[in-house]
Backbone as a printed PyTorch tensor [residue, N CA C, xyz], in Angstrom:
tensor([[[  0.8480,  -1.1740,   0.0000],
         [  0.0000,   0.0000,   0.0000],
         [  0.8880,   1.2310,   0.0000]],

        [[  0.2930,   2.0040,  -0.5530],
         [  1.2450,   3.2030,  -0.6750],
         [  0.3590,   4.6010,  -0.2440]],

        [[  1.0840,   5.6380,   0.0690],
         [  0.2570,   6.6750,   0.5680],
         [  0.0970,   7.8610,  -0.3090]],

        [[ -1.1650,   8.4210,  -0.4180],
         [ -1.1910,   8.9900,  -2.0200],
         [ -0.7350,  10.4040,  -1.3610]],

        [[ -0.1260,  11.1860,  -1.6910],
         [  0.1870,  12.5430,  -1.5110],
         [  0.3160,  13.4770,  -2.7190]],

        [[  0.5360,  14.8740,  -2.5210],
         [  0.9890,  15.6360,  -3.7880],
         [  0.2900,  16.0140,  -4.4230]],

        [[  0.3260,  15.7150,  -5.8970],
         [ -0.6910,  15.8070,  -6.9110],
         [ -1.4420,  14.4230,  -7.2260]],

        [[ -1.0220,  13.1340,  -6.7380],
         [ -1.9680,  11.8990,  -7.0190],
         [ -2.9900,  12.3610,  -6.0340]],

        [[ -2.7930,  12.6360,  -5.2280],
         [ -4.3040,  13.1650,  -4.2740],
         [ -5.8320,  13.8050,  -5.1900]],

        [[ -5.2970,  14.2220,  -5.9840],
         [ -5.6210,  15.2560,  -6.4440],
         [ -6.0820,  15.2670,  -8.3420]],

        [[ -5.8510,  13.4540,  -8.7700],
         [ -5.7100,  13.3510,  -9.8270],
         [ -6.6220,  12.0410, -10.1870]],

        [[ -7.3710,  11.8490, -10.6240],
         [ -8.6430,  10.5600, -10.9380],
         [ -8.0620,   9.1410, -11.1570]],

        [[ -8.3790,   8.4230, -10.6560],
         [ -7.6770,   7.3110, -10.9150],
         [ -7.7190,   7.0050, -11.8540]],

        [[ -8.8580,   6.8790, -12.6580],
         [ -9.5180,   6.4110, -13.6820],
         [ -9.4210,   7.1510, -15.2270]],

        [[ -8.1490,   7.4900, -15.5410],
         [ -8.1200,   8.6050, -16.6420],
         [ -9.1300,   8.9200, -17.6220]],

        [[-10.2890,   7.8820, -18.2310],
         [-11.1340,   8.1290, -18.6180],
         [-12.7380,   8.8010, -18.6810]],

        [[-12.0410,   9.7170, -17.0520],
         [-13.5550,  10.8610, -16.2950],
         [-13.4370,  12.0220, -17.0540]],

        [[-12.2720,  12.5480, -17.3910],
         [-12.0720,  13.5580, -18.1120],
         [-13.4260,  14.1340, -18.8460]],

        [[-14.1950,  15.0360, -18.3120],
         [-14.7740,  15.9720, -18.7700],
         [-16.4360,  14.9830, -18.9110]],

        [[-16.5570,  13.8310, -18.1280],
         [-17.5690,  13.5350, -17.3710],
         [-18.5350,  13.8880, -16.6460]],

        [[-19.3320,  14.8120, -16.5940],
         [-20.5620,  14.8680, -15.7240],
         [-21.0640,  14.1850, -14.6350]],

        [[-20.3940,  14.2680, -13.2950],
         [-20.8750,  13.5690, -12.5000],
         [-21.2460,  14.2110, -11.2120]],

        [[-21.8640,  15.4790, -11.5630],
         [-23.4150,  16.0410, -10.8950],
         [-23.8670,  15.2830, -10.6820]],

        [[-24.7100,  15.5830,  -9.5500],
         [-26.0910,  14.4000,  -9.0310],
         [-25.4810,  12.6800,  -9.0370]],

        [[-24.3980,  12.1100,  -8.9520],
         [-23.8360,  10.8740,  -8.6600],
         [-24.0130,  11.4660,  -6.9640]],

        [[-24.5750,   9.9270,  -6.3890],
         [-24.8960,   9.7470,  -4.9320],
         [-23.2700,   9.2110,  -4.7910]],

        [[-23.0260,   9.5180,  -3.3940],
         [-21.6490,   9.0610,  -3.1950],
         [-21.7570,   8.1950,  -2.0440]],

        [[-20.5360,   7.2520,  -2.1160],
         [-20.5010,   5.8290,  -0.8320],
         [-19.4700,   6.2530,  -0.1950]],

        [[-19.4930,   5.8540,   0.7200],
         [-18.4460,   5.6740,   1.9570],
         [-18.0510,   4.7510,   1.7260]],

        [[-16.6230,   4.4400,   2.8070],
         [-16.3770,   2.9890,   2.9550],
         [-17.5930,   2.3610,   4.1290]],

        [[-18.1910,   3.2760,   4.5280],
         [-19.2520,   2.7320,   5.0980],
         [-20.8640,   2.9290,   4.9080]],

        [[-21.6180,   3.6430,   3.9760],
         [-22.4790,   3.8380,   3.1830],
         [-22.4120,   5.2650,   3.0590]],

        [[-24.0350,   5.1280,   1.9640],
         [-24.0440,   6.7200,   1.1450],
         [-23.6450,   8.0480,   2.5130]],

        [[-23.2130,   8.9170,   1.5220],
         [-22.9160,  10.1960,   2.3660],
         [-23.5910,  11.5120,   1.8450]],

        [[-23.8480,  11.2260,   0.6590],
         [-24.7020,  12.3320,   0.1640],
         [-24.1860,  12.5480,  -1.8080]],

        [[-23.9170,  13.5940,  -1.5540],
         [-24.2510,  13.7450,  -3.6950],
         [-23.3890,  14.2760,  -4.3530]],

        [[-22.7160,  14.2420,  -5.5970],
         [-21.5970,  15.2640,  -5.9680],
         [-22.3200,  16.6860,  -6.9040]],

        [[-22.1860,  17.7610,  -6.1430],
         [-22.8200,  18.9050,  -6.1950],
         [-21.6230,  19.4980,  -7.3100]],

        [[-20.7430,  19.1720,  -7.5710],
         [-19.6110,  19.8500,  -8.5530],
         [-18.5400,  18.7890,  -9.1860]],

        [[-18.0980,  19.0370, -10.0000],
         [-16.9070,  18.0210, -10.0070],
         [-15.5690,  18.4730, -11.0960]],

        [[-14.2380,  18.8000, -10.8910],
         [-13.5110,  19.7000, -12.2510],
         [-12.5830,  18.2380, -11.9090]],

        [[-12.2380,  18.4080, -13.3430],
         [-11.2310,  17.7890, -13.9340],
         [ -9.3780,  18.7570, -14.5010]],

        [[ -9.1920,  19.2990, -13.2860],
         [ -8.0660,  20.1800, -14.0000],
         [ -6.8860,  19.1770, -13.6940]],

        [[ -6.2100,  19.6290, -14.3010],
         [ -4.7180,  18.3990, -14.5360],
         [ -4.1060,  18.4240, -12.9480]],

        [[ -4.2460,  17.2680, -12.0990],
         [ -2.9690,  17.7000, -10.8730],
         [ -4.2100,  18.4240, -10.1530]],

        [[ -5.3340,  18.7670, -10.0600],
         [ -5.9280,  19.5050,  -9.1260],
         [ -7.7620,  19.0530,  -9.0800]],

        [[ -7.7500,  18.1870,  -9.7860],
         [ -9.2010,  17.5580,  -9.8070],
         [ -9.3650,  17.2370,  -7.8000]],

        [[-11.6710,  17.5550,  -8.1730],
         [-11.9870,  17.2000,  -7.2670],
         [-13.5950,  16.7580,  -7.4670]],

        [[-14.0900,  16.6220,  -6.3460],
         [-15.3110,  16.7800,  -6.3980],
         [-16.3200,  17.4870,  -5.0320]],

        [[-17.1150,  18.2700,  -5.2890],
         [-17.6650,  18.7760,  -3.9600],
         [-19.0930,  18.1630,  -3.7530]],

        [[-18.9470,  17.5440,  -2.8430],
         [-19.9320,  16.9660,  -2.0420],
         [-20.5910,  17.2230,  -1.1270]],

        [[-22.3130,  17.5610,  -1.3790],
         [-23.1660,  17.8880,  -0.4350],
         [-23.7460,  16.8890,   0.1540]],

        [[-23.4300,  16.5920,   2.0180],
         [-23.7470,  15.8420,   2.5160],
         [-25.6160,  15.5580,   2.9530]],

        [[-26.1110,  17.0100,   2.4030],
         [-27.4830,  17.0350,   2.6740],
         [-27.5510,  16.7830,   4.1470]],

        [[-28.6360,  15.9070,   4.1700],
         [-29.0610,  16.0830,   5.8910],
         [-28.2040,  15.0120,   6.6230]],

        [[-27.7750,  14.2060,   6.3800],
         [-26.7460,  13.0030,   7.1850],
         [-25.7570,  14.5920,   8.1610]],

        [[-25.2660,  15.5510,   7.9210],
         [-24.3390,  15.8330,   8.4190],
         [-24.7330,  17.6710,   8.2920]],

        [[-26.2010,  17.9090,   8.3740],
         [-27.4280,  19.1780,   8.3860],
         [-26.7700,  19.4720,   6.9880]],

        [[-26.7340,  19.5210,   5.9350],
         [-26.1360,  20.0400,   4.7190],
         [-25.0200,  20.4660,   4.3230]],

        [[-24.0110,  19.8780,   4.9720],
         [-21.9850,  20.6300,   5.2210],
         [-22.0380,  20.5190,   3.7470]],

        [[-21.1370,  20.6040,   3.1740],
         [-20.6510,  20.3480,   1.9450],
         [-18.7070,  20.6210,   2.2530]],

        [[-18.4560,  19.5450,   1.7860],
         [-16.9030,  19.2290,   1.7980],
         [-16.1420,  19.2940,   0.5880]],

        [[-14.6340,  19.2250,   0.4350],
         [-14.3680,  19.1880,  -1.1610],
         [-13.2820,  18.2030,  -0.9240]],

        [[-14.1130,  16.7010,  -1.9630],
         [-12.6460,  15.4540,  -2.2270],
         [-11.8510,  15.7160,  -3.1700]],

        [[-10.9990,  15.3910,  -2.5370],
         [ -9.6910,  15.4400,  -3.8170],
         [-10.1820,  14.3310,  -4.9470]],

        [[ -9.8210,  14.0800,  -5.8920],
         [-10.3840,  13.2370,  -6.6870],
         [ -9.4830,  11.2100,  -6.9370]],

        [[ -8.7110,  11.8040,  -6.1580],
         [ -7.8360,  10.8130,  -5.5000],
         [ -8.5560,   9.7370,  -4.5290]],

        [[ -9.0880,  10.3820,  -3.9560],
         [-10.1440,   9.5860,  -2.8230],
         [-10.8980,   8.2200,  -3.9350]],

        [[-11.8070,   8.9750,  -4.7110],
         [-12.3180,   7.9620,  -5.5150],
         [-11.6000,   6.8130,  -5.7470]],

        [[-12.6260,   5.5390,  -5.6270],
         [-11.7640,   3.9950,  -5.7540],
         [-12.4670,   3.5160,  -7.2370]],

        [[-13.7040,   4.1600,  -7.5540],
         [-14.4540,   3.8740,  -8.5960],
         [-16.0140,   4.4650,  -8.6660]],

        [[-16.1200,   4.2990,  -9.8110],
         [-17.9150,   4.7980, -10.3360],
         [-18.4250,   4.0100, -11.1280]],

        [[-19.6600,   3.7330, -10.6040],
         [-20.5050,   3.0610, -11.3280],
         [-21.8840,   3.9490, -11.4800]],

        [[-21.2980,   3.8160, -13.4560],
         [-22.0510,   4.9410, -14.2280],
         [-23.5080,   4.4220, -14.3200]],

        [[-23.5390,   3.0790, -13.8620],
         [-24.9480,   2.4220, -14.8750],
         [-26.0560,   3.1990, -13.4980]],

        [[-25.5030,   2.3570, -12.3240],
         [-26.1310,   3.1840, -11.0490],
         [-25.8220,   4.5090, -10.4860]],

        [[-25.5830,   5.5010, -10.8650],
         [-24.6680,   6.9210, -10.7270],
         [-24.2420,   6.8950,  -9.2250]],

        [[-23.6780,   6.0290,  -8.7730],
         [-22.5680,   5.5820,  -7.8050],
         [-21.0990,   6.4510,  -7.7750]],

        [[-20.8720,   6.9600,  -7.0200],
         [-18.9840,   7.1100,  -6.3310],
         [-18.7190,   6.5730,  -5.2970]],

        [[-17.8520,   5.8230,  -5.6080],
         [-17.0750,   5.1900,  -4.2120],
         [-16.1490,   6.1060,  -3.7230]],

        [[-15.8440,   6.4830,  -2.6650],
         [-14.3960,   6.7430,  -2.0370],
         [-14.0870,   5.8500,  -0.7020]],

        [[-12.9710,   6.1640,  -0.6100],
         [-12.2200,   5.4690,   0.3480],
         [-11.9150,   6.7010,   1.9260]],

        [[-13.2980,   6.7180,   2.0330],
         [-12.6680,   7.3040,   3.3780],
         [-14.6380,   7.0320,   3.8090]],

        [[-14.3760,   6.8940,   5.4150],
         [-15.8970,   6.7520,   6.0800],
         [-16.6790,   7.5040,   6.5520]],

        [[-17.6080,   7.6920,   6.5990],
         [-18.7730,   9.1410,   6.9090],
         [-18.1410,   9.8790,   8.1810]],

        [[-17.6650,   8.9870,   8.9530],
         [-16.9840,  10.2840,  10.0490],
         [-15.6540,  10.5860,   9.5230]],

        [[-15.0260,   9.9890,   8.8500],
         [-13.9590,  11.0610,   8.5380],
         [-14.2430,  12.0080,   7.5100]],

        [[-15.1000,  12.0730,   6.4450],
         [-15.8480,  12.9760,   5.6510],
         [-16.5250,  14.0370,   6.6880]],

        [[-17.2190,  13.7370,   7.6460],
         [-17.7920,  14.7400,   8.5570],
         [-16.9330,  15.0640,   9.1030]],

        [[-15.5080,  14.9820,   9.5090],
         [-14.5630,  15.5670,  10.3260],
         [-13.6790,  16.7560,   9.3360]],

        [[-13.6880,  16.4760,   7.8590],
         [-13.2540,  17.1360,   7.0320],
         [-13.6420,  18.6270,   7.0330]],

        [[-12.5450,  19.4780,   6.4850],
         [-12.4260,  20.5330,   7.1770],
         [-13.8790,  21.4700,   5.7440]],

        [[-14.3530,  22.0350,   6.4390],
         [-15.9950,  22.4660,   5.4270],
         [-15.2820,  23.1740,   4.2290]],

        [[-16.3190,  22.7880,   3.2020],
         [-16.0560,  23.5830,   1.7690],
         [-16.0930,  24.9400,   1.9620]],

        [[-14.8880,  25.6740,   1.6610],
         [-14.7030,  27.5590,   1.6140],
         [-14.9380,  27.9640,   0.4560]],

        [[-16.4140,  28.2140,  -0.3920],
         [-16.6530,  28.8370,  -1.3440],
         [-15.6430,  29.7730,  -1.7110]],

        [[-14.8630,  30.9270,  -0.9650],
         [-14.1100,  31.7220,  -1.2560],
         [-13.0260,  31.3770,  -1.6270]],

        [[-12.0410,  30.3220,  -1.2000],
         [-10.9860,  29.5180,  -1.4070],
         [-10.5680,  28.3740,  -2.0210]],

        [[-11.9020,  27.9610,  -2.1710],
         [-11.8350,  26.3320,  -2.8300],
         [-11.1070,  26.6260,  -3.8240]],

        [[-10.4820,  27.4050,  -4.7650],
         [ -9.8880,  27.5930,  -5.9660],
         [ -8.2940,  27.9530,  -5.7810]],

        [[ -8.2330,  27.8730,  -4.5320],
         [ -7.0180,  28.1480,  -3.9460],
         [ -5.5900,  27.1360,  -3.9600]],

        [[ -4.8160,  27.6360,  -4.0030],
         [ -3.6690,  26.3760,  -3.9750],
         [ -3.5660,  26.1230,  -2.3680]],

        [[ -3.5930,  26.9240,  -1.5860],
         [ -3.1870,  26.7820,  -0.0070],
         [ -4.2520,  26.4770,   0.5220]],

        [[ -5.6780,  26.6120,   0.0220],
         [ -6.6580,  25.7740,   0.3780],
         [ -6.1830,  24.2090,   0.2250]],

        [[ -6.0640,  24.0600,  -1.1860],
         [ -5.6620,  22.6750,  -1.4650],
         [ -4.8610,  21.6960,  -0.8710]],

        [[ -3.7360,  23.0890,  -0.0650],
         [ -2.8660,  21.9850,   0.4780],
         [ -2.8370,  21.6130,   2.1760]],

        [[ -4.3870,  22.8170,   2.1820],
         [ -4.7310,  22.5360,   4.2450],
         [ -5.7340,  21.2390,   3.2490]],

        [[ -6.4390,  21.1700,   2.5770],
         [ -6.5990,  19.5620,   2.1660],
         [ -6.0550,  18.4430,   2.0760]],

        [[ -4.5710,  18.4030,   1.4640],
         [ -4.0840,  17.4160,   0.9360],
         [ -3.5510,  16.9080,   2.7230]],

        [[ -3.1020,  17.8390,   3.7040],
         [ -2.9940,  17.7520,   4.8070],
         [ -3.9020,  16.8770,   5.3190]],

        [[ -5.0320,  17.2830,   5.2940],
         [ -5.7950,  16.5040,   6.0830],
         [ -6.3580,  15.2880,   5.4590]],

        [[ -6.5220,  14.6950,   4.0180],
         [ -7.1020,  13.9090,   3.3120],
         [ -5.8350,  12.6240,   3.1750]],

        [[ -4.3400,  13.4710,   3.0240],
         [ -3.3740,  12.6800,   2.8330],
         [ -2.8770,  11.9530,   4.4500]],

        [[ -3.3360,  12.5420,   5.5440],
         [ -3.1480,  11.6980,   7.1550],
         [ -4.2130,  10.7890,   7.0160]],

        [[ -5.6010,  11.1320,   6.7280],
         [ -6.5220,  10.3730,   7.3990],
         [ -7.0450,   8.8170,   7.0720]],

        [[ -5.9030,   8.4320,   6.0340],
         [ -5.9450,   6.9690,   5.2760],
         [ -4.6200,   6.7090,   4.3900]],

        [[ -5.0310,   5.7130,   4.1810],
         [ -3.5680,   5.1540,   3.0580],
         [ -4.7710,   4.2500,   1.6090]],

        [[ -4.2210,   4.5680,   0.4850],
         [ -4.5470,   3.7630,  -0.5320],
         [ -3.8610,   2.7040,  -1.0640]],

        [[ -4.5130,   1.9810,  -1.8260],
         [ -3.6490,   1.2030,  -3.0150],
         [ -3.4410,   2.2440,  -3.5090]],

        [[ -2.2000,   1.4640,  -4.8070],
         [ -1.8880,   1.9020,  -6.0620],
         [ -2.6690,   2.3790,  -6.7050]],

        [[ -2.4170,   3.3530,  -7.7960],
         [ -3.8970,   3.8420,  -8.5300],
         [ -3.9580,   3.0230,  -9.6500]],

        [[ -4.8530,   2.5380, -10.2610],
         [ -5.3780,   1.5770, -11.3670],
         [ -4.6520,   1.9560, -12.6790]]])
């Protein structure tokens, strides 16, 4: 197992999302749904997705690196990630003002890159 840091944090596993639509995909935990992907960019090295937890967590909305993702299943508009509803609820809240930020990104990669370890990316 290796620990994703940097820009793999931050980069789709799956090279073929590129410019995918995956608005309104319900998202999984490693321990069930958490709520919905309300946004999602594909920029090179800085992909994510922002996720509104709705009422599980009164409506927070958080922002995954796109690294997190383990897979999607398009047929059921499914996202998996690899992290569990309390560590998603412990995640530090989406800053509309900053989310576009590099030093936002990297009080993220901080906290997304401690709170688990991955496989290899596919």
């Amino acid at each position: 197992m290796a620990r994703m840091e940097g820009t793999d944090l931050w980069t789709y596993r799956d090279p073929n999302l590129a410019g995918e639509d995956l608005t309104g995909f319900g998202v999984e935990a490693a321990d069930g749904s958490i709520g919905k992907v309300d946004e999602a960019t594909y920029d090179v090295g800085a992909s994510y997705i922002v996720l509104d937890t709705g009422p599980w967590i009164f409506g927070k909305k958080v922002m995954l690196p796109a690294g997190v993702i383990d897979r999607i299943d398009r047929e059921n508009e499914k996202i998996y990630v690899s992290r569990t509803k309390d560590q998603i609820k412990s995640a530090p809240e989406f800053d509309e003002s900053r989310y576009r930020q590099e030093d936002y990104r990297r009080e993220l990669s901080g906290y997304y890159g401690e709170v688990g370890y991955f496989d290899e990316p596919l």
